[in-house]
Backbone as numpy.savetxt, mean C-alpha at the origin, in Angstrom:
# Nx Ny Nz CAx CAy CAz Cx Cy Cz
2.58 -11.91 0.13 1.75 -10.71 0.13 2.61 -9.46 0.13
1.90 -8.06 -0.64 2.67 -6.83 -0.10 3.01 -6.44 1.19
4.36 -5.68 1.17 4.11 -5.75 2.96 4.43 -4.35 2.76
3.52 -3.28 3.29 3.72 -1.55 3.32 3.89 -1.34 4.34
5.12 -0.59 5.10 5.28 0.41 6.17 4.97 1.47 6.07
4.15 1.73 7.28 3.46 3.08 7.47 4.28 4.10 8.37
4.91 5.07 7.89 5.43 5.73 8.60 4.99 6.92 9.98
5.35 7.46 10.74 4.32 8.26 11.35 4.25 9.52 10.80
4.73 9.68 10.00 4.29 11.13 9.19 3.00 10.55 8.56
2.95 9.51 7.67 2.07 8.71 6.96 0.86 8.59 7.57
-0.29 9.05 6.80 -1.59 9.06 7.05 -2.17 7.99 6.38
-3.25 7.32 7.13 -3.91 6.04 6.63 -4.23 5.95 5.25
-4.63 6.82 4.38 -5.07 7.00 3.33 -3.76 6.91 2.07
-3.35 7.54 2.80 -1.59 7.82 1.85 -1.13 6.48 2.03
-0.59 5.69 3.10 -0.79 4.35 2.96 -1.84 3.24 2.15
-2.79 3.67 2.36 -4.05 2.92 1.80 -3.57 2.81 0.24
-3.66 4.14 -0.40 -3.04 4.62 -1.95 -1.74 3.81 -2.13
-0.69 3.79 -1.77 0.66 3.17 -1.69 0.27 1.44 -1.51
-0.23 1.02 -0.51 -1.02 -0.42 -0.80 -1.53 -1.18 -2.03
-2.15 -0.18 -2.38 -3.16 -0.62 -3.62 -2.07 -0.60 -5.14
-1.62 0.38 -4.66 -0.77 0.78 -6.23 0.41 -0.66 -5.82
0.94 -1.14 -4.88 1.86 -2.42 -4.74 1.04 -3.40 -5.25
-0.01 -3.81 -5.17 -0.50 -4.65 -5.66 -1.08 -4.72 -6.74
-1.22 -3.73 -7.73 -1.36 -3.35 -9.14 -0.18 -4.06 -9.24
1.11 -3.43 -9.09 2.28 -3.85 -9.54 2.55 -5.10 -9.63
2.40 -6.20 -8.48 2.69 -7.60 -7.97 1.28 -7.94 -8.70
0.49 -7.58 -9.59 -0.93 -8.63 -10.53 -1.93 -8.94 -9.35
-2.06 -8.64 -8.12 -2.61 -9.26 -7.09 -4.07 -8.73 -7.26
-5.13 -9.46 -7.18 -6.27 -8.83 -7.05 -6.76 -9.49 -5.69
-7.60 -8.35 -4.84 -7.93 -8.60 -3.66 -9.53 -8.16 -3.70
């Protein structure tokens, strides 16, 4: 699976976005 670190500057959403776009990349559909 993708694995995203969330930084603490990093807001859930900005993570959320960064998530999704890794798994575009890796073909993964969830």
């Amino acid at each position: 699976m993708a694995e995203v670190r969330i930084g603490e500057h990093d807001s859930f959403e900005v993570a959320l976005k960064r998530f999704n776009r890794k798994i575009q990349q890796a073909g993964i559909l969830s």
